[in-house]
C-alpha positions in Angstrom: 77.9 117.4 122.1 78.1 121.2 122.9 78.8 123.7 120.3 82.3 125.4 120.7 81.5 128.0 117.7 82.8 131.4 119.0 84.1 132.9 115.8 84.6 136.2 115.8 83.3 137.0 119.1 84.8 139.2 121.5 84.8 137.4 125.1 87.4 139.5 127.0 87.5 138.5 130.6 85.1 135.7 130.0 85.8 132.3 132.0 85.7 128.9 130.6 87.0 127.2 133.5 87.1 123.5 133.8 84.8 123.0 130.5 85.7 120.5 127.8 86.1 122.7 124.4 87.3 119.9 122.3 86.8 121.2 118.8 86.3 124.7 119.6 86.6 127.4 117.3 87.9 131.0 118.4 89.0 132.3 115.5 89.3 136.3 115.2 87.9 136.1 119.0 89.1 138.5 121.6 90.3 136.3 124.2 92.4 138.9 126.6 91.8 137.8 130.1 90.1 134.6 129.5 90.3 131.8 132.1 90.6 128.6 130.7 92.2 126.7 133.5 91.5 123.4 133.8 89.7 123.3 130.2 90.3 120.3 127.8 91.8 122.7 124.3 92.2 119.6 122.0 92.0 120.3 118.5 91.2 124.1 119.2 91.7 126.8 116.8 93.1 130.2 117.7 93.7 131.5 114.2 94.1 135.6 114.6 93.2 135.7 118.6 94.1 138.9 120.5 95.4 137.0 123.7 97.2 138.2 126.7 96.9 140.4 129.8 94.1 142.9 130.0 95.3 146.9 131.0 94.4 146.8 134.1 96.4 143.4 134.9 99.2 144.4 132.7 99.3 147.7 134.7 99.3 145.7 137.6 102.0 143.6 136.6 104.4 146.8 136.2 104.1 148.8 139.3 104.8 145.3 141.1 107.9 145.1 139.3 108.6 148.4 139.7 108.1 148.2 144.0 110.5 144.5 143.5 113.3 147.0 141.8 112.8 149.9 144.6 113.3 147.4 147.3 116.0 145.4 146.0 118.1 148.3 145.1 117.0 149.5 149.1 118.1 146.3 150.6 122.0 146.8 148.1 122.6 150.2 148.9 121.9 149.1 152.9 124.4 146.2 152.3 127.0 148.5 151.2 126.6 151.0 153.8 127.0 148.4 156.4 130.0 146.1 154.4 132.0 149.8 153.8 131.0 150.5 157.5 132.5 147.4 158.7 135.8 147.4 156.0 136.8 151.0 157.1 136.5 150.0 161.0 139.2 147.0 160.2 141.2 149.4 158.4 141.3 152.0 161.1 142.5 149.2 163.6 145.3 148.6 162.1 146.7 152.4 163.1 150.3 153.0 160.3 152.1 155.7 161.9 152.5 158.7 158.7 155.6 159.5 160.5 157.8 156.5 159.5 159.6 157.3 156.0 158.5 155.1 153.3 159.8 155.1 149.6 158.3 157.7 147.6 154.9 157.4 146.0 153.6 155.0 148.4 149.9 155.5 150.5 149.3 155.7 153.9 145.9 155.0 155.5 145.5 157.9 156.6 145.6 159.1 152.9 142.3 156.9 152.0 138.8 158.4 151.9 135.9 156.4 152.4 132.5 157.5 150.9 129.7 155.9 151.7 
């Protein structure tokens, strides 16, 4: 049987993949951006581990979110241009002549202003 003693050690990036680490022991252990894909963690303690993403991968996490926000708010304000685009040419087809009397208060089309 192997020894899976790694107390205290600091094994950032380091890559256990597909090993059996029944038993182990990674207590107080630096683990951020350790592989253990395919790894059998039965029984294993993690007691005070720093996990998670590393800088660089966190950093890398964020600008892709940020470029995902940029283009999704692209691809609505394009939608919009082209749905207000489309709704004022219906509303210009149907030509209301200003010269007709019509209670008072009420809107011609003529008195709407699109902004797009």
């Amino acid at each position: 049987m192997q020894d899976n003693n790694y107390k205290g050690q600091n094994l950032r990036g380091h890559s256990f993949k597909n090993k059996d680490l029944t038993a182990g022991d990674f207590t107080d252990c630096d683990l951020r951006g350790v592989d253990f894909s395919g790894c059998d963690l039965l029984n294993v303690k993690f007691c005070n581990a720093k996990m998670g993403h590393t800088k660089k991968t966190g950093l890398a996490i964020l600008l892709f979110k940020l470029l995902l926000g940029f283009v999704g708010g692209f691809i609505v304000t394009i939608g919009n241009f082209f749905i207000w685009s489309i709704a004022r040419d219906i509303l210009r087809s149907f030509e209301i002549d200003s010269t007709i009397n019509r209670p008072m208060g009420s809107v011609s089309i003529d008195n709407i202003i699109f902004i797009h």
